[in-house]
C-alpha positions in Angstrom: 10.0 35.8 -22.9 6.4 36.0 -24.3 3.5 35.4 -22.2 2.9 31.9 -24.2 6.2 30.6 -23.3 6.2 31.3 -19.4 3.1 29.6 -19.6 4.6 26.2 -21.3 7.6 26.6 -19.0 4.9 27.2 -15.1 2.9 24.3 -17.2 6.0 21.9 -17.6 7.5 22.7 -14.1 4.1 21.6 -12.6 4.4 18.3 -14.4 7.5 17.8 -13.1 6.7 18.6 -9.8 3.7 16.2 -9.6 5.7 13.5 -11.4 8.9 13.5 -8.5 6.3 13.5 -5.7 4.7 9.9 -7.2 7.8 8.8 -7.7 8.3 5.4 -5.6 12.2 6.7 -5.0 10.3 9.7 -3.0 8.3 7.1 -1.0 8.0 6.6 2.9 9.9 3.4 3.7 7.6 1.2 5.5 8.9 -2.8 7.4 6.2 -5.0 8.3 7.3 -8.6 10.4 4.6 -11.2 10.2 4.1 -15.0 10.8 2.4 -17.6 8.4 2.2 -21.0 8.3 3.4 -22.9 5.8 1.2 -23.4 3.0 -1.0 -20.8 4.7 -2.2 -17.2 2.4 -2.1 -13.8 4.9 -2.9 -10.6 4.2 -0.1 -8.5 4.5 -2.1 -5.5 4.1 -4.3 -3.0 2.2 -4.1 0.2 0.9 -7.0 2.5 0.3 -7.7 6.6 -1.0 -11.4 7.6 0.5 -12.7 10.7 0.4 -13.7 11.5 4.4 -16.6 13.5 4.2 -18.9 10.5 2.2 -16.5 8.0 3.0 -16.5 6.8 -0.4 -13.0 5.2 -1.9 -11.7 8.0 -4.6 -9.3 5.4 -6.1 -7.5 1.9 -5.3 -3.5 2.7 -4.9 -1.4 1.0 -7.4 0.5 -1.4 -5.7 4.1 -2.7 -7.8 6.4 -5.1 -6.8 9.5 -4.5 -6.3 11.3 -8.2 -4.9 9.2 -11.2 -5.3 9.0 -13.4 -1.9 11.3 -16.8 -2.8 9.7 -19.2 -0.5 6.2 -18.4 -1.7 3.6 -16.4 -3.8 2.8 -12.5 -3.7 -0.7 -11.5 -4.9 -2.2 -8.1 -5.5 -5.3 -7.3 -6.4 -8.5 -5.0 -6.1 -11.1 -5.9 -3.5 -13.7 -4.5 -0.7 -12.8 -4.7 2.8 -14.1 -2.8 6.0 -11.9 0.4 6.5 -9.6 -0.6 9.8 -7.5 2.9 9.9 -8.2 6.2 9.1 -5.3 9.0 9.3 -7.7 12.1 10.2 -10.4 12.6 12.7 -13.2 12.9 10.2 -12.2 10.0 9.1 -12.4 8.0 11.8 -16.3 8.0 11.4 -15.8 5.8 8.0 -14.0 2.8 9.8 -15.6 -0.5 9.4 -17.6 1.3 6.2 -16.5 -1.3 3.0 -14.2 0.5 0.6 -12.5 -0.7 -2.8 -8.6 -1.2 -1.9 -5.4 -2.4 -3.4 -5.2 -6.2 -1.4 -2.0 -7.4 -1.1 -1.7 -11.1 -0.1 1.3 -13.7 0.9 0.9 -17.7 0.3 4.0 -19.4 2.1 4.6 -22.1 -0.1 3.5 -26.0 1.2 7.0 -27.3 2.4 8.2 -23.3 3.0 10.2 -22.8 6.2 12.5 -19.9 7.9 12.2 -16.5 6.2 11.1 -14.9 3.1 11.1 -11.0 2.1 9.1 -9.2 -0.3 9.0 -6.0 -1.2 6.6 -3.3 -2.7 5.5 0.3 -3.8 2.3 1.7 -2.9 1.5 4.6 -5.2 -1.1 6.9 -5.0 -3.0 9.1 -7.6 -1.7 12.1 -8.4 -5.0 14.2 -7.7 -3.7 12.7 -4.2 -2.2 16.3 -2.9 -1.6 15.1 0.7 -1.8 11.4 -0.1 1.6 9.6 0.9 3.2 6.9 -1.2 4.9 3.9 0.5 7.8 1.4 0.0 7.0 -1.4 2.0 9.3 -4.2 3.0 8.0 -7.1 4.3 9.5 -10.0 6.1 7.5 -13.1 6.6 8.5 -16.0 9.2 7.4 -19.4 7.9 6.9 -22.4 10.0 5.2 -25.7 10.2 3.2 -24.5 13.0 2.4 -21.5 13.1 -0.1 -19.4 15.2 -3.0 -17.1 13.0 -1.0 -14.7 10.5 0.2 -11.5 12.6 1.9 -8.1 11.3 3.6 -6.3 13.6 5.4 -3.1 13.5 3.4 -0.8 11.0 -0.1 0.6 10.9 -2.8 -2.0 10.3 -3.0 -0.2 6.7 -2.0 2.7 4.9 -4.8 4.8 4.1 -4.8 8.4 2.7 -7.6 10.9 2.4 
């Protein structure tokens, strides 16, 4: 084998590589419970990539989803928000600083009631080397009267630097 051609083939194995580890399939499975009144829009979370050391945002995740909620709407979109949760120490000096993130928002429909599910796939750049991709699962109770929108078992959001 020629120098050229173990070149292609370290070149093509690298693409692979990075290609399985963004792979949603290879994701960390994330549940989130919340509560939402009917009619009512909640965040269900938001997911940034910020470089620590200027606490800039390097990219906004993709977000795609993967079930549609049937007793209401699912909304994604890019936005600026006040980092809440940093995964490292030094960067733990960049929470409440606004960064651009991937929103992702629930609207229970008007007349909604009982429980809906939704389900998504956070994905992160590829230039990412320690970011981690998510599959989150979320279920929403709806009610007539419901208290302020909570989530409850997972991080406040999933950030990666």
């Amino acid at each position: 084998m020629n120098r050229m051609t173990r070149r292609c083939i370290a070149l093509a194995a690298t693409a692979l590589a990075l290609a399985v580890m963004a792979a949603p399939g290879l994701a960390v499975p994330r549940h989130k419970s919340m509560s939402v009144q009917a009619g009512a829009t909640a965040r269900v979370s938001n997911h940034t990539y910020f470089k620590s050391s200027t606490c800039q945002a390097r990219a906004v995740p993709k977000v795609v989803i993967r079930q549609k909620p049937s007793k209401g709407t699912l909304v994604t979109k890019e936005g600026e928000l006040p980092l809440r949760h940093a995964r490292t120490e030094q960067g733990q000096k960049c929470i409440g600083k606004p960064m651009r993130t991937a929103i992702v928002q629930y609207t229970a429909g008007a007349k909604a009631t009982g429980e809906d599910t939704l389900a998504y796939d956070v994905i992160f750049p590829a230039s990412c080397k320690r970011c981690t991709n998510f599959e989150v699962t979320v279920t929403v109770s709806i009610t007539a009267d419901a208290p302020p929108p909570t989530t409850t078992a997972a991080p406040d959001d999933d950030t990666n630097e």
